[in-house]
py3Dmol code that shows the C-alpha trace and the ligand (Angstrom):
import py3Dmol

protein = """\
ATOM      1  CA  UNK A   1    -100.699 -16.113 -66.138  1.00  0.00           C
ATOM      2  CA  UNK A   2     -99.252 -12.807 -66.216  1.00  0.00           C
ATOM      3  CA  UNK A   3     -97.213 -11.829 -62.860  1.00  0.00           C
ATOM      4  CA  UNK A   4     -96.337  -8.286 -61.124  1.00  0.00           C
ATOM      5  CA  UNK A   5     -94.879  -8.561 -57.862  1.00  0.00           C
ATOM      6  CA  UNK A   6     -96.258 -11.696 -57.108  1.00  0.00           C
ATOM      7  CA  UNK A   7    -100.309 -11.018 -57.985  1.00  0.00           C
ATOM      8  CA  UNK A   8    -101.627 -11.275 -61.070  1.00  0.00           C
ATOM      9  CA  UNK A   9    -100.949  -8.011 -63.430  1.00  0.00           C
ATOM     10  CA  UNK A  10    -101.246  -6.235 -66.778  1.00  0.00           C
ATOM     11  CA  UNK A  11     -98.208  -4.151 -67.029  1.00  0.00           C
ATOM     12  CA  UNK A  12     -96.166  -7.008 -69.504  1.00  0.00           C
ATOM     13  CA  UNK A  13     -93.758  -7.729 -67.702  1.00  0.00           C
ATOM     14  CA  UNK A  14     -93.686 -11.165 -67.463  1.00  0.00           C
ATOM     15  CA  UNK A  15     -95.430 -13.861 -67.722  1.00  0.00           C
ATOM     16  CA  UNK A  16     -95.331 -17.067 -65.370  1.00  0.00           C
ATOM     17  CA  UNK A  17     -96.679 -20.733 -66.225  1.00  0.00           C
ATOM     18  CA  UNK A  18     -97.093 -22.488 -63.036  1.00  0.00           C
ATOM     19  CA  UNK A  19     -93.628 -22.087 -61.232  1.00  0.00           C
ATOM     20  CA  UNK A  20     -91.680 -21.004 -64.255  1.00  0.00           C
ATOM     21  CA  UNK A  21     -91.176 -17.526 -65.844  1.00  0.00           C
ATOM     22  CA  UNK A  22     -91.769 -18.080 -69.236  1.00  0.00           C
ATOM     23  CA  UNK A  23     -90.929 -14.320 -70.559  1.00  0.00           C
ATOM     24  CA  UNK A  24     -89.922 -11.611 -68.502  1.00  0.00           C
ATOM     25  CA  UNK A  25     -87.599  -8.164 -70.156  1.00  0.00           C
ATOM     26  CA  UNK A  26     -88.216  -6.156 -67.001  1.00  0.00           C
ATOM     27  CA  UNK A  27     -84.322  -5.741 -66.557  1.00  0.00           C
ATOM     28  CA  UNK A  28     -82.746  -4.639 -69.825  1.00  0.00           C
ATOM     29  CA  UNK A  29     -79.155  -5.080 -68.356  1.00  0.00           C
ATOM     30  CA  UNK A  30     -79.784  -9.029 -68.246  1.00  0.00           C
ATOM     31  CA  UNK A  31     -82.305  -9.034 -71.298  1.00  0.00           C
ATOM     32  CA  UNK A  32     -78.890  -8.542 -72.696  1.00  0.00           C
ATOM     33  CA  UNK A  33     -76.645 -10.830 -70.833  1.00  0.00           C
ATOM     34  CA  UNK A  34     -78.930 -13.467 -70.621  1.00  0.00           C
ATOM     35  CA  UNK A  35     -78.921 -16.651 -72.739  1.00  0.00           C
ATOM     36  CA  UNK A  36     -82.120 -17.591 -71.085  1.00  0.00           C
ATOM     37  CA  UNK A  37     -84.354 -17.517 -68.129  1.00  0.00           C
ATOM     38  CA  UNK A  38     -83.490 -20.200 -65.345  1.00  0.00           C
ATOM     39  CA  UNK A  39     -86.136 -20.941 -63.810  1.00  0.00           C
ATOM     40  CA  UNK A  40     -86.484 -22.914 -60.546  1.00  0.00           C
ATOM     41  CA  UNK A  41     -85.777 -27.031 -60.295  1.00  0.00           C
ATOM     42  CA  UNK A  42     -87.165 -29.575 -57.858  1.00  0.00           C
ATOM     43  CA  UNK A  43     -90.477 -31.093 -56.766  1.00  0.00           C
ATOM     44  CA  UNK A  44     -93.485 -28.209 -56.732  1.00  0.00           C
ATOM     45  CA  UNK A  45     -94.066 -29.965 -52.992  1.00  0.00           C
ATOM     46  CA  UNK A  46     -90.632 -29.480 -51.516  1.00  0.00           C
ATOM     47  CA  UNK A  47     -90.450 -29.348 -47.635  1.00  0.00           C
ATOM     48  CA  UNK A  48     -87.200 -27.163 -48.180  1.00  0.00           C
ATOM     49  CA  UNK A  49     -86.066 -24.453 -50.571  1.00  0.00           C
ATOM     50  CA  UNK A  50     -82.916 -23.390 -51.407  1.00  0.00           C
ATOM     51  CA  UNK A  51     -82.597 -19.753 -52.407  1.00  0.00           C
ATOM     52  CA  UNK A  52     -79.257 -18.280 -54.453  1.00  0.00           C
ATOM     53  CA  UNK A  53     -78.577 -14.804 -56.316  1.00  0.00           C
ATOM     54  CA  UNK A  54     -78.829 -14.750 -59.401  1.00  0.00           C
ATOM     55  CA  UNK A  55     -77.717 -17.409 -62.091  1.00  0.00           C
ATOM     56  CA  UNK A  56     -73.939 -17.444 -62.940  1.00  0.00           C
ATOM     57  CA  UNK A  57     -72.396 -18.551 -66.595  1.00  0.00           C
ATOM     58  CA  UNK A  58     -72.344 -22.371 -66.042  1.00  0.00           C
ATOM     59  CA  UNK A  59     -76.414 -21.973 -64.556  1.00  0.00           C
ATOM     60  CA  UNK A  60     -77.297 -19.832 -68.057  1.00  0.00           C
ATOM     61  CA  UNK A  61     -75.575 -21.943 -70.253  1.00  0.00           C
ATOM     62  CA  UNK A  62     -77.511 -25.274 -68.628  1.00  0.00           C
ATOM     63  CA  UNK A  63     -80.519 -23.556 -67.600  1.00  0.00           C
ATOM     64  CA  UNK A  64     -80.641 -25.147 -63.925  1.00  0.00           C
ATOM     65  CA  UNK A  65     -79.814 -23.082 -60.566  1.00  0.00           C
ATOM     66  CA  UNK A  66     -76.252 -24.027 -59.036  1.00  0.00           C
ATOM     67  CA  UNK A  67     -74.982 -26.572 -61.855  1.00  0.00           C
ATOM     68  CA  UNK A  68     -70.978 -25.191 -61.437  1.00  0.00           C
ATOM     69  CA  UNK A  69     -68.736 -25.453 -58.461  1.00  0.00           C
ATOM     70  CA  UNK A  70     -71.142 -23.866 -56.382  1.00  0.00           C
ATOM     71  CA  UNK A  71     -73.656 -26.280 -57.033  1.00  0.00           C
ATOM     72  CA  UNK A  72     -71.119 -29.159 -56.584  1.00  0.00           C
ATOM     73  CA  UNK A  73     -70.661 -28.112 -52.695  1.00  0.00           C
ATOM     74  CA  UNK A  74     -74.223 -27.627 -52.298  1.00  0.00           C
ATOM     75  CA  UNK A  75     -74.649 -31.018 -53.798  1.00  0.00           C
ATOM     76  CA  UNK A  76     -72.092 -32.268 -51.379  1.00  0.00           C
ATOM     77  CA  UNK A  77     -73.519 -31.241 -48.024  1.00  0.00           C
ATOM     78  CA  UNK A  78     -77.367 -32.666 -49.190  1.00  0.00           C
ATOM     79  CA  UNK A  79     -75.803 -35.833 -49.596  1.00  0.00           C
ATOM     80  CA  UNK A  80     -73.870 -35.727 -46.700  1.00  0.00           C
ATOM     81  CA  UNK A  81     -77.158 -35.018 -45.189  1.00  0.00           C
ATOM     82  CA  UNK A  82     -79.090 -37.412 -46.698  1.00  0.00           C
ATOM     83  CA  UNK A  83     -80.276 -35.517 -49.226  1.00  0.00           C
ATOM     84  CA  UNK A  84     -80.337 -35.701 -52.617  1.00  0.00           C
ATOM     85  CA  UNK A  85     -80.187 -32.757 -55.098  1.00  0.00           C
ATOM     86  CA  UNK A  86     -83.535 -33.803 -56.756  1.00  0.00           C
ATOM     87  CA  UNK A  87     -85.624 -34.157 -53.179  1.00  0.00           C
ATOM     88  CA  UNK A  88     -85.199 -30.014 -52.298  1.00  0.00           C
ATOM     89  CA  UNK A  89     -85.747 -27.375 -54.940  1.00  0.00           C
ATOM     90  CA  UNK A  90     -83.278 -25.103 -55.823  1.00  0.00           C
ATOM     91  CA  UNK A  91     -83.830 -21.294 -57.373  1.00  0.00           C
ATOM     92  CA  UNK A  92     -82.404 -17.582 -57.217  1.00  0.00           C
ATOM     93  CA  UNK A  93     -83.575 -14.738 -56.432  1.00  0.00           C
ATOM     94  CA  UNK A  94     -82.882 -13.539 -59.626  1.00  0.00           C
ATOM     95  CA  UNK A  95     -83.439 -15.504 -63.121  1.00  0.00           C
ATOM     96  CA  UNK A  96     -81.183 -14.003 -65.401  1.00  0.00           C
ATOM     97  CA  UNK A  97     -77.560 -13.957 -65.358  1.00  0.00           C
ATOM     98  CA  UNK A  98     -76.012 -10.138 -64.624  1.00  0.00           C
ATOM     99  CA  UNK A  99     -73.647  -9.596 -66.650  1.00  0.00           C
ATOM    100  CA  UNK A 100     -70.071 -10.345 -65.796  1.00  0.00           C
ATOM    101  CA  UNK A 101     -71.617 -11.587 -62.577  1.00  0.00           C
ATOM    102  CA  UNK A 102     -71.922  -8.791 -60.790  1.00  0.00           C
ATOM    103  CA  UNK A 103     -74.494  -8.787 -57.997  1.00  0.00           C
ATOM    104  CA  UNK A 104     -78.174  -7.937 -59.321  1.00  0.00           C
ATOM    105  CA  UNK A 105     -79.110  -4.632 -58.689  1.00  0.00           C
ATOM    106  CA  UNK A 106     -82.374  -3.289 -55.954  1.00  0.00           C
ATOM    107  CA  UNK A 107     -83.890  -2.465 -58.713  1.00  0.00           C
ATOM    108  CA  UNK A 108     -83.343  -6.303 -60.314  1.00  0.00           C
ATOM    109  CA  UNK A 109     -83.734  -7.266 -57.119  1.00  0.00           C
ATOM    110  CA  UNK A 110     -87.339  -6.130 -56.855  1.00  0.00           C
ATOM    111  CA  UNK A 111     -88.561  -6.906 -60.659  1.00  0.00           C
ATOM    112  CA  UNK A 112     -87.843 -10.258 -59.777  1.00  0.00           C
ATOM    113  CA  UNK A 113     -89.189 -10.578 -56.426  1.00  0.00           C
ATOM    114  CA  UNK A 114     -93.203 -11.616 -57.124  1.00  0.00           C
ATOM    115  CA  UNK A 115     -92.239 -14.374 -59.097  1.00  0.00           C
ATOM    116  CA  UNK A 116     -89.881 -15.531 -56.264  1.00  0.00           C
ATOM    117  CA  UNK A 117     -93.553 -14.938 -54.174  1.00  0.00           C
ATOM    118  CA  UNK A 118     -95.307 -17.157 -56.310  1.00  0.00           C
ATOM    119  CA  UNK A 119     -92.616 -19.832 -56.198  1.00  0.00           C
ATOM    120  CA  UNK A 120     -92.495 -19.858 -52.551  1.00  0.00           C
ATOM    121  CA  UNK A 121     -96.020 -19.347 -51.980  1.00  0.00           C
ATOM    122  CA  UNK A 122     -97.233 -21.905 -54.222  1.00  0.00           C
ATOM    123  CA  UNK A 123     -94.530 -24.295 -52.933  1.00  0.00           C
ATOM    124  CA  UNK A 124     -95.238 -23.729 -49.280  1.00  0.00           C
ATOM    125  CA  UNK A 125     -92.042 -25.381 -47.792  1.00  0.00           C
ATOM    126  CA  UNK A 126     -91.132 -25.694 -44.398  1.00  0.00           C
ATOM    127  CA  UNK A 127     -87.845 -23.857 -44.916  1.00  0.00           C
ATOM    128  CA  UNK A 128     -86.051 -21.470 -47.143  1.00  0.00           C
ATOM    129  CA  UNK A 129     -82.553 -21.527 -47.044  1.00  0.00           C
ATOM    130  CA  UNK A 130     -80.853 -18.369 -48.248  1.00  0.00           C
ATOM    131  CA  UNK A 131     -77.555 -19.011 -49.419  1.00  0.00           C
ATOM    132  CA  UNK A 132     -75.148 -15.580 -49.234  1.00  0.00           C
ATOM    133  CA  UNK A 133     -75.385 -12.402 -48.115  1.00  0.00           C
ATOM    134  CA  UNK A 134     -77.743 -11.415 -50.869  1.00  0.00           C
ATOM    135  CA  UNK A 135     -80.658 -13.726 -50.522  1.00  0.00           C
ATOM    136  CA  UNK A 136     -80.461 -13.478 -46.782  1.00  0.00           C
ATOM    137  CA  UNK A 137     -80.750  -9.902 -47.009  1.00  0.00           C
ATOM    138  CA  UNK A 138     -83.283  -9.772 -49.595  1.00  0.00           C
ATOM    139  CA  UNK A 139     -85.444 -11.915 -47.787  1.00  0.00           C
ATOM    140  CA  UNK A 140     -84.744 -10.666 -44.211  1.00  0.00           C
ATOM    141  CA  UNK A 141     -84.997  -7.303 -45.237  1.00  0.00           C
ATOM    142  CA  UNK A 142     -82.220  -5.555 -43.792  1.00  0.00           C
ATOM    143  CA  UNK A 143     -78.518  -6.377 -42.958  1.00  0.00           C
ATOM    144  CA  UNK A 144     -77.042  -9.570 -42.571  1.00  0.00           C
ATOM    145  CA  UNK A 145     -73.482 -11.024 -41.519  1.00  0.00           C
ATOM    146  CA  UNK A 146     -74.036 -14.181 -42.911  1.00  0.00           C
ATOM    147  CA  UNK A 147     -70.805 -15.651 -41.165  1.00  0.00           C
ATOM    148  CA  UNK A 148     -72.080 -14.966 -37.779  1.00  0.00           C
ATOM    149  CA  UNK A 149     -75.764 -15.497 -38.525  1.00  0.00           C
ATOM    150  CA  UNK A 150     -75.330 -18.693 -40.189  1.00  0.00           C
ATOM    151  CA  UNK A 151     -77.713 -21.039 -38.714  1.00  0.00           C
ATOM    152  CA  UNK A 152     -80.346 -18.287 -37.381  1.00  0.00           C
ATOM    153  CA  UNK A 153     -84.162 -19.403 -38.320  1.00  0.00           C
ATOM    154  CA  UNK A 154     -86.240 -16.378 -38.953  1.00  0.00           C
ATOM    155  CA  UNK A 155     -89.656 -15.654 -39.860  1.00  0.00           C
ATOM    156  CA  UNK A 156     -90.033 -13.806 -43.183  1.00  0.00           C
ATOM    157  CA  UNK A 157     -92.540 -11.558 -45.638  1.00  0.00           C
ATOM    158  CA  UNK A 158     -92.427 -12.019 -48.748  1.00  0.00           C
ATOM    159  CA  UNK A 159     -96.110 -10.770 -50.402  1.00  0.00           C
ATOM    160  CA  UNK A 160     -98.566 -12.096 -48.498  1.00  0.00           C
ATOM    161  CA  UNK A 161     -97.107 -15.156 -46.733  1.00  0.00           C
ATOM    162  CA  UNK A 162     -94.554 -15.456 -44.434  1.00  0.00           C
ATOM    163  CA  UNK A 163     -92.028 -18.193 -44.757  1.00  0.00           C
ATOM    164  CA  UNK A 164     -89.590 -19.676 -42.113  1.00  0.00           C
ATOM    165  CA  UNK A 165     -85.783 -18.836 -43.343  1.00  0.00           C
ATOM    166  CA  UNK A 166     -82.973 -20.651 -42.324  1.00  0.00           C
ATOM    167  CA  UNK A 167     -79.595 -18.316 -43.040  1.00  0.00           C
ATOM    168  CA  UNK A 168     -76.617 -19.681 -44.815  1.00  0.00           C
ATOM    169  CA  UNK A 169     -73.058 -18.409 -45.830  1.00  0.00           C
ATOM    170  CA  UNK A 170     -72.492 -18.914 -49.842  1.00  0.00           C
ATOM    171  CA  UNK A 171     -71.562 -22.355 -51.142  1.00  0.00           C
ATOM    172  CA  UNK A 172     -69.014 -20.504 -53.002  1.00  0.00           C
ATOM    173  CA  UNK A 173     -67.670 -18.817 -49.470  1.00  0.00           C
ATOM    174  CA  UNK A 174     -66.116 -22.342 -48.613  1.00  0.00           C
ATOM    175  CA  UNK A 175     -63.805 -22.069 -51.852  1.00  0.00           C
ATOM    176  CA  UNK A 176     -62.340 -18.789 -50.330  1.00  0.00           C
ATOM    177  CA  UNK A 177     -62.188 -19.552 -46.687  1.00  0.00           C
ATOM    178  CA  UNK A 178     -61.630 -23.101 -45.565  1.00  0.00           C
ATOM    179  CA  UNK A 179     -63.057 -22.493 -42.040  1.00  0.00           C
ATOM    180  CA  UNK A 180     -66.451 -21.570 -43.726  1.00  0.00           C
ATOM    181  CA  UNK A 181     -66.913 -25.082 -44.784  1.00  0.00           C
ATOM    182  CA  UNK A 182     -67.853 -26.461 -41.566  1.00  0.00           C
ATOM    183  CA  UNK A 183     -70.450 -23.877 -41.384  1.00  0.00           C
ATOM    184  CA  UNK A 184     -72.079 -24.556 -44.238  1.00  0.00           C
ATOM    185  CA  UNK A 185     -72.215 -27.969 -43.985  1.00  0.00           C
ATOM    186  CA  UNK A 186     -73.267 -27.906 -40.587  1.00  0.00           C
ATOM    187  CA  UNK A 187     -76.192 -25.214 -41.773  1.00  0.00           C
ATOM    188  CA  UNK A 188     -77.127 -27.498 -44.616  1.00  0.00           C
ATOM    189  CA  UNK A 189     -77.352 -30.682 -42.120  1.00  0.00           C
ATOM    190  CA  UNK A 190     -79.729 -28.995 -39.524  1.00  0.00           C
ATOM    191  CA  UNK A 191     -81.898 -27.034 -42.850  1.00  0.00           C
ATOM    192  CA  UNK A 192     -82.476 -31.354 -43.458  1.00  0.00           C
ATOM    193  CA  UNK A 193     -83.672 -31.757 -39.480  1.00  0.00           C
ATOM    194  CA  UNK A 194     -85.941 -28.208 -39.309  1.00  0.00           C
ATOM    195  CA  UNK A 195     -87.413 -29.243 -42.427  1.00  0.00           C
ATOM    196  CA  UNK A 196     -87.829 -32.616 -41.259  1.00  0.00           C
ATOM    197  CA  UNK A 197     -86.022 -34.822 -44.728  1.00  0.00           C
ATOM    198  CA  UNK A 198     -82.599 -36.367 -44.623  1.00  0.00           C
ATOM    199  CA  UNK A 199     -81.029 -38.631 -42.926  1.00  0.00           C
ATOM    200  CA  UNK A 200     -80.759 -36.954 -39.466  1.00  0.00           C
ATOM    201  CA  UNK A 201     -84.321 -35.612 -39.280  1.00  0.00           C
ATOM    202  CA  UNK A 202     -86.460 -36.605 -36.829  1.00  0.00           C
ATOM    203  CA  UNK A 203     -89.353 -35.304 -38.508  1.00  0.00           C
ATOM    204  CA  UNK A 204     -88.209 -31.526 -37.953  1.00  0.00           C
ATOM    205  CA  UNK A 205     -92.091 -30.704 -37.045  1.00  0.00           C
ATOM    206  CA  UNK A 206     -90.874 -30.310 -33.233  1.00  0.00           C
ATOM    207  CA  UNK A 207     -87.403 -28.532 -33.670  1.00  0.00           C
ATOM    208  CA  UNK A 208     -88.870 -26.519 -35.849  1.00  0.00           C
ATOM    209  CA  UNK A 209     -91.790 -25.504 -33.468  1.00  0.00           C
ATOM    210  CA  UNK A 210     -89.030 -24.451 -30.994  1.00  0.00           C
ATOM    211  CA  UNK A 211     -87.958 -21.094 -33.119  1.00  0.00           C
TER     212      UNK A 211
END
"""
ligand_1 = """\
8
URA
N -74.712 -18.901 -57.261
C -75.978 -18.516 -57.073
O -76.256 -17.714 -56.195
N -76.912 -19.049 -57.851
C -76.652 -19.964 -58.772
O -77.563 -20.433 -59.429
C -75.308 -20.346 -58.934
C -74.363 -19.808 -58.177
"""
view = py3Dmol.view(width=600, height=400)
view.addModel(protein, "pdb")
view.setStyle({"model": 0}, {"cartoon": {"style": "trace"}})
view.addModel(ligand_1, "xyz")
view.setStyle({"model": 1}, {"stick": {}})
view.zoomTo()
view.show()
């Protein structure tokens, strides 16, 4: 299957095998600071979707979204929801890792973006979380304070579907600012209920309706 922005293309750019990109060199910058792709993990049929940046060194060494500190708060708040790692899935807006992790670029941003489509669209979960500023913003569409809209559901476009988004501060945020740890566990607890999985929810179908 070959993918540009999410339908299926002809320009080489990539090419996608179910909900993994297999080859992709639309973004020489991380063509060269790449090890590899890393590709999305979790079940195909996950109820809730957890959506990062872009892959950082410890996630393009293993080839798995959020395997490094990050992942271990992440990892954290599912379980203290009730959640384990393996029932969500977990992937980035971008694959490959920018070099020495700077933010991906619009233009990275955007190469990237069908294949995120086809993920999400194919996955069809109840809930994306974005995690950061970032993914919030690249799937909102415009500017977002993460720290005050933590916790905001919104509806969002993303090719042809729209997808219910639940916005998060950064894993990472809690290592800088202690105060932002109750916020993201607290974000990550009621993602479980909206999406209704965990150990809180009370099948999520009904809160969820509210927004
Ligand atoms: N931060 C992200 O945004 N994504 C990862 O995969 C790891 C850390």
């Amino acid at each position: 299957m070959t993918a540009d922005d999410g339908h299926a293309g002809t320009d080489g750019g990539g090419t996608m095998d179910g909900l993994a990109v297999r080859a992709c060199e639309r973004c020489s910058d991380l063509v060269e600071s790449r090890s590899r792709i890393v590709n999305g993990v979790g079940p195909a049929d996950a109820e809730l979707v957890f959506l990062g940046e872009a892959p950082g060194a410890n996630e393009d060494e293993r080839g798995e979204p959020f395997v490094g500190r990050s992942g271990s708060i992440l990892d954290d708040a599912l379980r203290d929801a009730g959640l384990a790692r393996t029932d969500v899935r977990i992937t980035n807006c971008v694959r490959c890792r920018p070099p020495e992790n700077r933010d991906p670029t619009r233009e990275e941003l955007g190469n990237c973006r069908g294949y995120l489509g086809r993920e999400l669209e194919s996955v069809d979960p109840e809930l994306v979380v974005t995690l950061g500023k970032v993914p919030s913003e690249h799937l909102l569409d415009r500017s977002v304070a993460v720290t005050t809209e933590a916790g905001n559901v919104v509806d969002v476009r993303l090719g042809e579907r729209t997808h219910r988004a639940l916005v998060s501060v950064h894993p990472a945020a809690t290592l800088y600012d202690g105060s932002q740890r109750e916020t993201f566990f607290e974000t990550i607890a009621r993602a479980a209920d909206l999406a209704g999985v965990g150990s809180g929810s009370d099948g999520g179908q009904a809160s969820l309706g509210d927004y």
